[in-house]
C-alpha positions as CSV (number, residue, x, y, z in Angstrom):
1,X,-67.8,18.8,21.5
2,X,-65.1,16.8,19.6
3,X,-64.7,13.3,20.2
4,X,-61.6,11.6,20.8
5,X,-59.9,9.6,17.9
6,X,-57.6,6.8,18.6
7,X,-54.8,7.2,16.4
8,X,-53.1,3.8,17.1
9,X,-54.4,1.3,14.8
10,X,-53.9,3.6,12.2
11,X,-50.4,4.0,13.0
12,X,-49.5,0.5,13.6
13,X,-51.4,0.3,10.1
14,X,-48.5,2.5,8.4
15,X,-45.9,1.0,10.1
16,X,-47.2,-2.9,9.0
17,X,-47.9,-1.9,5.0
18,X,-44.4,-0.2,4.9
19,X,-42.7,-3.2,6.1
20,X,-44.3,-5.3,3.3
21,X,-43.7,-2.4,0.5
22,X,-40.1,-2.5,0.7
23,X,-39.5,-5.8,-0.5
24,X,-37.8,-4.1,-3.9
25,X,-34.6,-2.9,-4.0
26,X,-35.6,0.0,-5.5
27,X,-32.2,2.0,-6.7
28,X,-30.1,-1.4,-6.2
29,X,-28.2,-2.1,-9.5
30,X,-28.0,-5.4,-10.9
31,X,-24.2,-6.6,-11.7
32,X,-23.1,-8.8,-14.4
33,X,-23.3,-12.5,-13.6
34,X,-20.6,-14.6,-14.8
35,X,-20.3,-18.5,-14.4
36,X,-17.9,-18.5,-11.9
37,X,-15.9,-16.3,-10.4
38,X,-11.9,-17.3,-11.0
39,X,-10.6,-18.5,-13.9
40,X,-7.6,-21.1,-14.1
41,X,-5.3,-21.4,-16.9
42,X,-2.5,-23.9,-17.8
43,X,1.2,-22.2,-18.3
44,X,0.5,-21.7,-22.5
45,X,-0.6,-18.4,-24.3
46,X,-4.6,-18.6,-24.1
47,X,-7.4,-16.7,-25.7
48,X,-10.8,-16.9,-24.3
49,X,-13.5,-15.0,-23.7
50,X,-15.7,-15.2,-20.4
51,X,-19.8,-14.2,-20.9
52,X,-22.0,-13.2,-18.7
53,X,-25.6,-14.4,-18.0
54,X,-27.4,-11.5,-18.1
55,X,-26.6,-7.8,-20.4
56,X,-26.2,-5.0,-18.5
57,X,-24.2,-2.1,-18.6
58,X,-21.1,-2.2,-16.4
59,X,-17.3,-0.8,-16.1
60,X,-13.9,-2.2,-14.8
61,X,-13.3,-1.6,-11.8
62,X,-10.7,-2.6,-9.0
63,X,-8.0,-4.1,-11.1
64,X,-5.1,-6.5,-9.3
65,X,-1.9,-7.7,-10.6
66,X,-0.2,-10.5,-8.3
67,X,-2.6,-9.3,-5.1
68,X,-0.8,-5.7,-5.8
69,X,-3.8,-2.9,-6.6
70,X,-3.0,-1.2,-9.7
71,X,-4.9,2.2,-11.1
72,X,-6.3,1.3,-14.6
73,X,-4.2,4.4,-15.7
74,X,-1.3,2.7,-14.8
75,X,-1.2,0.2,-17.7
76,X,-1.8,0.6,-21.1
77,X,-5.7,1.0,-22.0
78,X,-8.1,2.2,-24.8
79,X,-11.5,4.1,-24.2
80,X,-14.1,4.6,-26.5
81,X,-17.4,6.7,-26.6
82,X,-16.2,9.8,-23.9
83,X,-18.6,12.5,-23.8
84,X,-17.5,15.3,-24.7
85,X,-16.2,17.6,-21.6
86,X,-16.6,14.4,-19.3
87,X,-14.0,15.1,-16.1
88,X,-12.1,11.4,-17.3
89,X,-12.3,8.3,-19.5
90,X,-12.6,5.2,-16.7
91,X,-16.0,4.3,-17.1
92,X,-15.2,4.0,-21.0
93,X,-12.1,2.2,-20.6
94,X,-12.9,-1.3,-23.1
95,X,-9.5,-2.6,-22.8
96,X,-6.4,-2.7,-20.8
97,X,-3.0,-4.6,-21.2
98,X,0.3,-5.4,-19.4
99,X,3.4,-7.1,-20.6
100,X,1.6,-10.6,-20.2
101,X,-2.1,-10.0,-20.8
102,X,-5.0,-8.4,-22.5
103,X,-8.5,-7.7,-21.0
104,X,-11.3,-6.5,-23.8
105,X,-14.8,-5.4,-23.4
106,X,-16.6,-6.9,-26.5
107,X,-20.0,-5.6,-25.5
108,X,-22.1,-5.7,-22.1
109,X,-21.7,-9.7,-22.4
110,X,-19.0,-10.9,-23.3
111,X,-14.8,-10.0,-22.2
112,X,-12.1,-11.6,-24.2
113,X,-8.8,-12.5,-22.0
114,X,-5.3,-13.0,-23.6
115,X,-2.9,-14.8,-21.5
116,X,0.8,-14.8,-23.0
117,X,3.0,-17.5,-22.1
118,X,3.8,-18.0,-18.6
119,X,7.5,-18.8,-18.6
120,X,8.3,-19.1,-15.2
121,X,7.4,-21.4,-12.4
122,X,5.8,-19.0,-10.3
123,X,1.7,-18.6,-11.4
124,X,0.4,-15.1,-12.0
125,X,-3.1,-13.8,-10.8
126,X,-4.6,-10.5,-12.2
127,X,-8.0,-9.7,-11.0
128,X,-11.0,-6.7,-11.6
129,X,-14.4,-6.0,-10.9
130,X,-16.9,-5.3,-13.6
131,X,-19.1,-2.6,-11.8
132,X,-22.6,-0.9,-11.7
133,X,-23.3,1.6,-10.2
134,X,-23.6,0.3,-6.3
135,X,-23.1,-3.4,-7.3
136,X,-20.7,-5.6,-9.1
137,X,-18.7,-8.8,-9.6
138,X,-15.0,-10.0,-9.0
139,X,-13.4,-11.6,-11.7
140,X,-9.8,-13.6,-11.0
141,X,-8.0,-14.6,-14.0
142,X,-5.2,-17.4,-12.6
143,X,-2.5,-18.5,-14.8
144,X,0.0,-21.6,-13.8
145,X,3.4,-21.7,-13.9
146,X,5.5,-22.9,-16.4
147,X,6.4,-27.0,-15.2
């Protein structure tokens, strides 16, 4: 009456193709790449500005002042662009500041870093992530100390 299918090699047929299909990282963001990772500065005031290879849309994130984690809100900072009735401003925040640097968002590529003078002999680090999404990159901006 009905004849007996063998449902095996069709199975072990699934189980091979989906293996191979999920080579993508489908829903993975892609985060900025920079050159490098940390930045080091002599003891003088310094304006640069550090690009990234590739343009895509990110936010700061994670921000460090001397290995101490600091909220964003904490220091002085601009936003631009907020939605109307959006909960808060982070993901818009361009620039931030504290009594001895500046970090600025120029565009998706590009983030101008002003160091002020480093007058004493200890260095100072300050550090953030530029995020997206479920992905991002570390950023460490090291300044020397005065000699």
């Amino acid at each position: 009456m009905f004849k007996k299918v063998n449902i095996f090699p069709f199975l072990l047929s699934l189980v091979v193709i989906s293996l191979f299909a999920c080579e993508k990282k489908e829903g993975y963001a892609e985060p900025p790449v920079f050159d490098k990772s940390k930045f080091v500065f002599d003891a003088d005031a310094k304006d640069t500005v550090l690009n990234t290879k590739n343009n895509v849309h990110w936010w700061f994130s994670d921000i460090s002042i001397n290995k101490k984690v600091v909220f964003i809100t904490e220091l002085k900072y601009a936003s631009k662009n907020v939605p109307a009735g959006a909960d808060n401003d982070w993901a818009h925040i361009y620039k931030f500041e504290n009594d001895w640097f500046i970090i600025e968002k120029l565009d998706n590529r590009k983030i101008k870093v002003s160091l002020k003078a480093n007058p004493d002999a200890a260095a100072r680090e300050m550090s953030f992530g530029a995020t997206v999404g479920n992905a991002g990159a570390g950023i460490t901006i090291l300044q020397a100390g005065k000699k």
